[in-house]
C-alpha positions in Angstrom: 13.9 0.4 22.4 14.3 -3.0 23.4 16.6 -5.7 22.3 13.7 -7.8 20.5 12.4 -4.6 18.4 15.8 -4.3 17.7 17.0 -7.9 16.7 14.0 -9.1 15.2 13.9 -11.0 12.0 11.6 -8.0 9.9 11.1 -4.4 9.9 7.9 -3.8 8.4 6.4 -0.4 7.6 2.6 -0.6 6.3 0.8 2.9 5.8 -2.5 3.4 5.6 -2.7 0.9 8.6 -6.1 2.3 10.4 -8.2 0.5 8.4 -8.9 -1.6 5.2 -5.9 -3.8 3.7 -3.5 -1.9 5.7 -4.9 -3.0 9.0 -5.5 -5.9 7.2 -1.5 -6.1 6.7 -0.3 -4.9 9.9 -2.5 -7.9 11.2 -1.3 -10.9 9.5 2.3 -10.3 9.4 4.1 -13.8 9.2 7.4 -13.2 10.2 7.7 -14.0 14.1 9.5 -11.4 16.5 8.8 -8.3 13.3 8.7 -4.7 14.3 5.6 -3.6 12.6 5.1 0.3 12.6 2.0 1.4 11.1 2.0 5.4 9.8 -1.6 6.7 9.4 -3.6 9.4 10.6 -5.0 7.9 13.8 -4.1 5.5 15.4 -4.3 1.8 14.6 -4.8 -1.0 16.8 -3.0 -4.0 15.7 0.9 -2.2 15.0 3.5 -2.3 17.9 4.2 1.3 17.1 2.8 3.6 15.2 3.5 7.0 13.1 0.8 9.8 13.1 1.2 11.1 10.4 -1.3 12.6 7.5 0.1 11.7 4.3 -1.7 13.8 2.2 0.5 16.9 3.8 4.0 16.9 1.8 5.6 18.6 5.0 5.0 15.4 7.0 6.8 13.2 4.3 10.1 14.1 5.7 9.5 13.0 8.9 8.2 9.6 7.9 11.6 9.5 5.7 13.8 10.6 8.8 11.5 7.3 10.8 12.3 4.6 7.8 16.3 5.9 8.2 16.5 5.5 12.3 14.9 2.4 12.8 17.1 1.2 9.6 20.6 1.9 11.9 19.7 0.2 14.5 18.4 -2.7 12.7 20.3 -6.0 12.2 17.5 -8.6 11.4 17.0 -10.0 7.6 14.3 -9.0 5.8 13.0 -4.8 5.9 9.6 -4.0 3.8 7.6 -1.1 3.2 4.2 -1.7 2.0 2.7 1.6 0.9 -1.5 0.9 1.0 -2.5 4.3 2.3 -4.7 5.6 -0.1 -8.2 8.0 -0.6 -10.8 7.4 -3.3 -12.1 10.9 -2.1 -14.0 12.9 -3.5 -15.8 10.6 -6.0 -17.3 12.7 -8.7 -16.2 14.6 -12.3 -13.3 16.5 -12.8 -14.2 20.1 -12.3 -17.3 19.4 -10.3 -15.9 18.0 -7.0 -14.5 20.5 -4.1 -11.0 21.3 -5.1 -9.2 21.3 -1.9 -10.8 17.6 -1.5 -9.4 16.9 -5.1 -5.7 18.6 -4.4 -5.4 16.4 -1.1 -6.2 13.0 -3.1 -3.9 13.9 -5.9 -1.1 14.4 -3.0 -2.2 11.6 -0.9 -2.6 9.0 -4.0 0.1 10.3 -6.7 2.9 12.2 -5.1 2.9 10.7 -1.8 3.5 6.6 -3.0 6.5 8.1 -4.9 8.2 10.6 -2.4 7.9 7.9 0.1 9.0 5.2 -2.2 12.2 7.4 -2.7 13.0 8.0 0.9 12.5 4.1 1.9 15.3 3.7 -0.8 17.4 6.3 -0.1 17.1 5.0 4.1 17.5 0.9 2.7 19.8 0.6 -0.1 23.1 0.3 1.7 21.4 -2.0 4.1 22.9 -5.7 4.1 19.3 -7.4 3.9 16.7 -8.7 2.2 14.2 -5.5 1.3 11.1 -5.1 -0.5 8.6 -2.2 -1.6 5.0 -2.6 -2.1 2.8 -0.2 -3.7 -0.8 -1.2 -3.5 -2.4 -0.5 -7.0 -5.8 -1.4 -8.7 -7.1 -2.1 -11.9 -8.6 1.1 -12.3 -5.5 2.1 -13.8 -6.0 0.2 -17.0 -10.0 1.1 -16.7 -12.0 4.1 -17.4 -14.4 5.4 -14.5 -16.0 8.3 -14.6 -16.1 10.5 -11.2 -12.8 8.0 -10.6 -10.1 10.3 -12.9 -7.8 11.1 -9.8 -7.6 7.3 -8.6 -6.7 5.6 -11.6 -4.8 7.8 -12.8 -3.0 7.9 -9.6 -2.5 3.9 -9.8 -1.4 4.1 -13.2 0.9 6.5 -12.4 2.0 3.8 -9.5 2.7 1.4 -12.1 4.8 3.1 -14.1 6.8 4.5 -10.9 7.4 0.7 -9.8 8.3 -0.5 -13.1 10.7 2.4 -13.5 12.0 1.7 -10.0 12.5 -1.8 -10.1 14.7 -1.3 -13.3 16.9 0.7 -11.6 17.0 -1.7 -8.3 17.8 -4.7 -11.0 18.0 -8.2 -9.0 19.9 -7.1 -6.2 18.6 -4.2 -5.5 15.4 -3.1 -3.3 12.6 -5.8 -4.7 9.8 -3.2 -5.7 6.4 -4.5 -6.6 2.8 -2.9 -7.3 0.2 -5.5 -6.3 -3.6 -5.2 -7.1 -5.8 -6.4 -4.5 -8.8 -6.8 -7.0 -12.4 -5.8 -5.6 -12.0 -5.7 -1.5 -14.8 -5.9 1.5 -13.1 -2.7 3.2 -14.7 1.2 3.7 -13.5 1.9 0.0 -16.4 -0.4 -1.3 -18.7 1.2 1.1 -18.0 4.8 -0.4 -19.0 3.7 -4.4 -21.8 1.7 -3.4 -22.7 5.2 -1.7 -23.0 7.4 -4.7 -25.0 8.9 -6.8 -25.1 7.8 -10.6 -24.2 11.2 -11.3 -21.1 11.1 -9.4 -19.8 7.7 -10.0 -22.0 6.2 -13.4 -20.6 2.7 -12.8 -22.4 2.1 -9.3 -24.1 -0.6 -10.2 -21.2 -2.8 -11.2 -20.1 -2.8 -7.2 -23.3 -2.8 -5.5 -23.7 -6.0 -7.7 -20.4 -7.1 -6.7 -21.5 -6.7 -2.8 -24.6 -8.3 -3.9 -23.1 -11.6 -5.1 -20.4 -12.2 -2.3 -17.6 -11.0 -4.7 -15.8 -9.4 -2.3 -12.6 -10.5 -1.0 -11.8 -10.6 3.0 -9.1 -8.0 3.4 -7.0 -10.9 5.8 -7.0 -13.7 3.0 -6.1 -10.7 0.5 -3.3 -9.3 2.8 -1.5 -12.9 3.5 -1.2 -13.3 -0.4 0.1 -10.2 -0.5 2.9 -10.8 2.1 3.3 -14.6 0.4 4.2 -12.5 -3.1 7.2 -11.2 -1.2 8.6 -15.3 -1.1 8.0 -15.2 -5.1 10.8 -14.6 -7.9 9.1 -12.0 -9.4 11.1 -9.8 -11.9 11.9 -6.3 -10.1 9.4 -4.1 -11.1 6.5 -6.2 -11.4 2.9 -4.7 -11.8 0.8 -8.0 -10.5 -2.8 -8.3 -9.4 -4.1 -11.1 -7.4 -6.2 -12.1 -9.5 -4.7 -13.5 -12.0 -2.1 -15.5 -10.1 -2.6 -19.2 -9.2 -3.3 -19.6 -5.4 -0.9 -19.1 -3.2 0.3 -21.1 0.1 0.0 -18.9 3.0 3.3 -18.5 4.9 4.4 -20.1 7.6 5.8 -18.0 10.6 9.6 -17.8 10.8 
């Protein structure tokens, strides 16, 4: 490991990083000379390193847990963040009609995995003299009913409730944990609704008008407001979504 990985001013883990906002992430990080270390299922091509790693497997969270606590010991920059974007809106369809290994694997992947992963960043972080945040990606399907959607938003809500929990317990000097809403995002995620059927997924229509109408939001100018948030005195705990916060300045590198 080198002395610049090792000195460097951030230690960012993003999962999910292989695509949508977590490439998206991984790409515009603003903090010069960061050790960015994407974890996803393949590998991604913007990270310096990367962890394969399927999330939706609970026997491979330990190992992502036993990654966050050896890069933290030999880490003596400022600021450490864990952005937690890796997520699955598969399969789309009603309770009791989609495949149920498919519908086990999202429930792991989009509900258990945010919070056994939250728990180990933690665990590895909270002795660490700097400046640490955790970002759980959410959406506003938690607050909204979907049909052919119930794992996803109830997944995000469960999110929310997880970080506002966690941020309690953090309090202002603790780890800064934050669920951030990205609102309605040009990435494969929009691709897949506009894909089904009616009968799968009833409200359809409302993103293929979306795509229709340019309402989609670049996942770069989506990702730097997310790593601008980080600058922000928000309470610990805070459930935000993008889209109903003024405009933020885009960060200067360090």
């Amino acid at each position: 490991m080198s002395d610049a990985m090792t000195r460097g001013t951030a230690l960012i883990w993003v999962s999910g990083a292989s695509g949508g906002i977590g490439r998206a992430l991984v790409a515009t990080v603003p903090w010069a000379r960061a050790r960015v270390i994407g974890i996803s299922r393949r590998q991604d091509s913007v990270s310096t390193e990367h962890i394969e790693a399927d999330l939706s497997d609970p026997e491979q969270w330990p190992r992502v847990g036993a990654a966050f606590r050896e890069a933290v010991t030999r880490f003596s920059g400022d600021r450490i963040v864990f952005v937690q974007a890796a997520g699955t809106i598969q399969p789309i369809g009603f309770v009791g009609n989609v495949e149920t290994r498919a519908y086990q694997e999202n429930v792991l992947l989009n509900s258990a995995a945010p919070q056994v992963l939250g728990h180990l960043f933690i665990e590895a972080v909270q002795d660490v003299a700097a400046t640490r945040h955790l970002v759980m990606l959410t959406s506003g399907a938690a607050k909204s009913i979907y049909p052919g959607w119930a794992t996803y938003g109830a997944a995000k809500a469960g999110v929310d409730q997880w970080v506002r929990d966690t941020g309690a317990e953090q309090g202002p000097d603790g780890v800064q944990v934050l669920a951030v809403a990205p609102g309605t995002v040009n990435t494969e995620m929009q691709t897949q609704l506009r894909a089904t059927t009616p009968e799968e997924f009833p409200m359809r229509q409302k993103f293929i008008d979306l795509h229709r109408d340019g309402k989609l939001s670049d996942p770069n100018d989506v990702a730097r407001k997310i790593w601008d948030l980080l600058d922000e005195p928000y309470d610990n705990g805070s459930v935000l979504d993008l889209r109903n916060l003024p405009e933020v300045r885009t960060p200067a590198s360090a």
